[in-house]
C-alpha positions in Angstrom: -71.4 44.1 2.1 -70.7 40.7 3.2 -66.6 39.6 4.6 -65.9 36.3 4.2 -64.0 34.3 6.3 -61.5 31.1 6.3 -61.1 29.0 8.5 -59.4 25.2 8.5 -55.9 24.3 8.3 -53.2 27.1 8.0 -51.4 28.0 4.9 -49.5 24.7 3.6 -46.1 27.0 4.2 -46.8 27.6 7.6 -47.0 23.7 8.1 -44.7 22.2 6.1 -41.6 21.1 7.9 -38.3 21.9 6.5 -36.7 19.5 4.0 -33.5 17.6 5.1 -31.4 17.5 2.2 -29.3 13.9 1.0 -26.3 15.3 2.1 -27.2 16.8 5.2 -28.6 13.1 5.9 -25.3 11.4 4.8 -22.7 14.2 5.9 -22.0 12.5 9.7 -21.5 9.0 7.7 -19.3 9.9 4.5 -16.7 12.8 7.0 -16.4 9.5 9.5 -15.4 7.1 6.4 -12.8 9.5 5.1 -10.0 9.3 7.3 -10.3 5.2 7.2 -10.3 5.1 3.7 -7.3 7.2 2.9 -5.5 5.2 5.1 -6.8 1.9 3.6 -6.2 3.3 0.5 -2.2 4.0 1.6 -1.8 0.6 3.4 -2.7 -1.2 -0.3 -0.4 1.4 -2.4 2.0 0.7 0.3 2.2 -3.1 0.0 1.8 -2.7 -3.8 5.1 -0.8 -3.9 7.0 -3.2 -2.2 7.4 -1.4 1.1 7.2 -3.8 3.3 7.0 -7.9 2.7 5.5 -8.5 6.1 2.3 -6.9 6.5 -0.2 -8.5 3.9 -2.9 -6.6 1.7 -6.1 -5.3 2.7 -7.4 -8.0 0.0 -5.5 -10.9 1.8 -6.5 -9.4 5.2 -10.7 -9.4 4.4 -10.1 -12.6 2.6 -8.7 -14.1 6.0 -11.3 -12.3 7.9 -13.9 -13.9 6.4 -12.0 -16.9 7.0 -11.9 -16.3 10.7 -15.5 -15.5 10.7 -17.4 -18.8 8.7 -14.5 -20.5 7.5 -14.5 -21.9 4.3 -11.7 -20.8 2.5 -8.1 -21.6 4.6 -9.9 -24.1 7.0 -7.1 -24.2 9.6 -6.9 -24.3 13.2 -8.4 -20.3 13.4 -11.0 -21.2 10.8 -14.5 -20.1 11.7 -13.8 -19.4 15.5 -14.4 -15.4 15.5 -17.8 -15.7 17.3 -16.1 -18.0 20.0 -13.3 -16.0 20.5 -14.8 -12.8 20.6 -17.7 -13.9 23.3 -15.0 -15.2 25.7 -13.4 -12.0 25.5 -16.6 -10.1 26.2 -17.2 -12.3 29.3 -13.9 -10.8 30.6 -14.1 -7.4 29.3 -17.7 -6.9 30.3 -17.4 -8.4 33.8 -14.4 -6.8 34.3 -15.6 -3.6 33.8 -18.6 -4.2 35.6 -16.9 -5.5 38.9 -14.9 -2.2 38.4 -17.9 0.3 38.1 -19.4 -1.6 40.8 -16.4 -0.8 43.5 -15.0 2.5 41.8 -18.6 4.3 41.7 -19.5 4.1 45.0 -16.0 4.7 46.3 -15.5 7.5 44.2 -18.8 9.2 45.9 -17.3 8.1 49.2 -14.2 9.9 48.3 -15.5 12.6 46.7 -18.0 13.5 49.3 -15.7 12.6 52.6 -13.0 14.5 53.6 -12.2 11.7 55.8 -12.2 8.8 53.7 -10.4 11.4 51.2 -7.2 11.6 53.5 -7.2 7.8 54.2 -7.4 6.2 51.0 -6.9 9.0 48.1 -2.9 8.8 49.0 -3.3 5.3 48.9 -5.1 5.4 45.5 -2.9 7.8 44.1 0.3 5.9 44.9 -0.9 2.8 43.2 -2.3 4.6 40.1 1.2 5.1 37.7 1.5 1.4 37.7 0.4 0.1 34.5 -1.3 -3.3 34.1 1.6 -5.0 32.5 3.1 -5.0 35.9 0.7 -6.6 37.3 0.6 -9.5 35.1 3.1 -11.2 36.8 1.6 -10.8 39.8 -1.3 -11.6 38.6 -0.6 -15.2 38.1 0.9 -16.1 41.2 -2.3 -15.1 42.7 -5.1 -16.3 40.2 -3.2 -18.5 38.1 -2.6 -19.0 34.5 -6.0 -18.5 32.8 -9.5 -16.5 33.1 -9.2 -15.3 36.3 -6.0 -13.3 35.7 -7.3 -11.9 32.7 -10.6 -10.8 34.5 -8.3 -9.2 37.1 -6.2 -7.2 34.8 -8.9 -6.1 33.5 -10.2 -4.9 36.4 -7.3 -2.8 36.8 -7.7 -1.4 33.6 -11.1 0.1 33.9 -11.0 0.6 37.6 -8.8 3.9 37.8 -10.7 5.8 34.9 -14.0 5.1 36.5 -12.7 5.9 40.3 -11.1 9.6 39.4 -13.8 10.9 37.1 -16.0 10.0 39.4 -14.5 12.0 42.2 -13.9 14.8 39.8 -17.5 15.1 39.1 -18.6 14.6 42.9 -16.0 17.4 44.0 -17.0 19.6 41.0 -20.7 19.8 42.3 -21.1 23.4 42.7 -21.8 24.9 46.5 -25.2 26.8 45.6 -26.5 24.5 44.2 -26.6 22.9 47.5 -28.1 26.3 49.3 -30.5 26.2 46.8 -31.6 22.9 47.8 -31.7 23.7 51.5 -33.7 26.9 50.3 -36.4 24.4 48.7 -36.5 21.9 51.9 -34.2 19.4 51.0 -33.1 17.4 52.9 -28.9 16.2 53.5 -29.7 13.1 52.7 -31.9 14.1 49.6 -29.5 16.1 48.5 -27.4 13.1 47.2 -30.2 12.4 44.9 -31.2 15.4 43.4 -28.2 17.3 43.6 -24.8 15.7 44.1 -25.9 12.5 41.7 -27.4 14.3 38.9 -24.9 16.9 38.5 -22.1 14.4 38.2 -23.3 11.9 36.1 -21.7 13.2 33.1 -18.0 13.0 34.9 -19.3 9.4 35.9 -20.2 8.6 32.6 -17.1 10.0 31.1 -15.2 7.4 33.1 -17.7 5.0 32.3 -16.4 5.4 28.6 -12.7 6.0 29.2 -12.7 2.1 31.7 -14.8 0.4 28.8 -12.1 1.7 25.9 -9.4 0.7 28.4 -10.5 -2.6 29.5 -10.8 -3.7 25.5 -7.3 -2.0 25.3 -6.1 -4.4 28.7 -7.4 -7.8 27.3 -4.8 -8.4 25.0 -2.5 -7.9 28.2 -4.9 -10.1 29.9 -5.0 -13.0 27.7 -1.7 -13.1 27.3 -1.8 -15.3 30.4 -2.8 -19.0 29.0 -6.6 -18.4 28.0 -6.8 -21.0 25.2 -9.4 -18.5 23.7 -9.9 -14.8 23.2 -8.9 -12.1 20.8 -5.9 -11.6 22.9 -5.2 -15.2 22.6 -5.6 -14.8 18.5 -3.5 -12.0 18.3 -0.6 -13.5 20.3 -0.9 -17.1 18.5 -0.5 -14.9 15.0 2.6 -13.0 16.5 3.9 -16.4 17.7 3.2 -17.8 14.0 4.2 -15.2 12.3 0.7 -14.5 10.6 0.5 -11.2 10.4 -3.2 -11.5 8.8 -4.2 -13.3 11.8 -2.9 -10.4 14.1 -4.8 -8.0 12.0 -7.8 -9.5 12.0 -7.9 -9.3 15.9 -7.2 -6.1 16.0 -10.0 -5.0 13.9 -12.6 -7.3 15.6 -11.6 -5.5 19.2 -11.8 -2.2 17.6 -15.5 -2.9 16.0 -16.3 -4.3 19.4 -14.7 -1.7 21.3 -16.5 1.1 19.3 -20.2 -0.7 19.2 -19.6 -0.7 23.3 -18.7 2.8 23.6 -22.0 3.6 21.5 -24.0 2.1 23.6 -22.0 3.8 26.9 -23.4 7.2 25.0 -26.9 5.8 24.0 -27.6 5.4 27.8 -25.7 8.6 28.8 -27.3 10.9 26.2 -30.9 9.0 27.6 -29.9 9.8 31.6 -28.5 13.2 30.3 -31.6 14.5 28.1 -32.0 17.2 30.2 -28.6 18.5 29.6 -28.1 19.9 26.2 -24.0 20.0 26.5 -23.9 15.9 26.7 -25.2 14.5 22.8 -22.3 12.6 21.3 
């Protein structure tokens, strides 16, 4: 009696990966667009019924956005500029927040890792904290002036406090045996910064990465409200001061698309430094 045996591939069901359905594909997509569509959907019913006469329709607000993008169509003074003011306030937002991850990172280690420096400035810090950034626009241009460089400085402002206290939070937060274990292994103090204290409070740091970013596109109307001849800020105080309403609008949805696309990116690099930590994917 002979046995026959088979051998090649396995069994195609053993293989074959599990199908991903249409909706499970689309599900993220269409429960994200539900919530800004019923509202969308209210604002036109709303100006349809007559509830207000000053805010315009959505129809009349894309129309004008379009407008404000290529031009075309109204061909006034805000006809075609989007691209020009949205990179000038970029410039300020992005090197705002820049200079401020630049100071508040390190000194938030410093802080977090010094009891010293801790009791000299984190008083100091605290004190100055509550006071919001229209405050300090006044202030602001005595010092700087009318124009870019107050904006860049409120701005600052903005994103500096976010970025300074979650960053302390995650330094401080750095559990105690995790530095035994390191000295267990042979590591070094000053190694331990790298492969312990750093690592483990990265996602605190990145979480006021994200919260200084959102704030600093939140401060630049603030900040362009100082005599910048360009910037969404700029727009949207122009439409407030001529009464279009469309024009105010349009601004606002441009920072919030821009604000949004920047945050994304904030989590691309996160969830790419943060791959070995299964708790930080969003």
């Amino acid at each position: 009696m002979s046995v026959t045996t088979t051998t090649g591939a396995p069994p195609a069901a053993a293989t074959a990966r599990p199908s991903i359905s249409l909706w499970q594909r689309m599900r993220g997509t269409v429960l994200a667009l539900i919530v800004p569509l019923i509202l969308l959907a209210f604002w036109h019913f709303a100006v349809k019924a007559g509830m207000t006469r000053l805010i315009p329709s959505p129809y009349d607000v894309a129309e004008y956005m379009v407008d404000f993008a290529w031009g075309g169509i109204w061909d006034d003074a805000f006809s075609g500029t989007l691209v020009t003011h949205l990179l000038a306030s970029m410039s300020r937002v992005y090197g705002g927040f820049a200079l401020a991850a630049l100071v508040a990172v390190p000194l938030g280690i410093l802080i977090g890792r010094n009891d010293t420096v801790r009791a000299l400035l984190d008083p100091f810090l605290q004190l100055m904290r509550p006071i919001p950034v229209t405050a300090w626009l006044p202030l602001s241009m005595i010092l700087f002036g009318l124009g870019a460089k107050s904006a860049f400085f409120l701005v600052f402002l903005g994103a500096f406090y976010p970025i300074l206290l979650n960053t302390i939070f995650g330094v401080r937060g750095v559990e105690k045996r995790l530095f035994e274990a390191a000295s267990m292994l042979g590591c070094s103090p000053s190694a331990q910064f790298f492969k312990v204290v750093l690592p483990a409070a990265l996602p605190s740091i990145f979480t006021g990465l994200r919260l200084g970013l959102g704030l600093a596109w939140f401060v630049i109307v603030v900040g362009e409200m100082t005599g910048v001849p360009q910037g969404l800020g700029a727009v949207i105080m122009d439409g407030r001061t001529l009464s279009r309403t469309e024009l105010v609008i349009c601004g606002m949805i441009v920072i919030g698309i821009a604000g949004f696309i920047s945050d994304r990116v904030v989590v691309m690099v996160m969830n790419r430094l943060l791959r070995w930590s299964p708790s930080h994917h969003g």
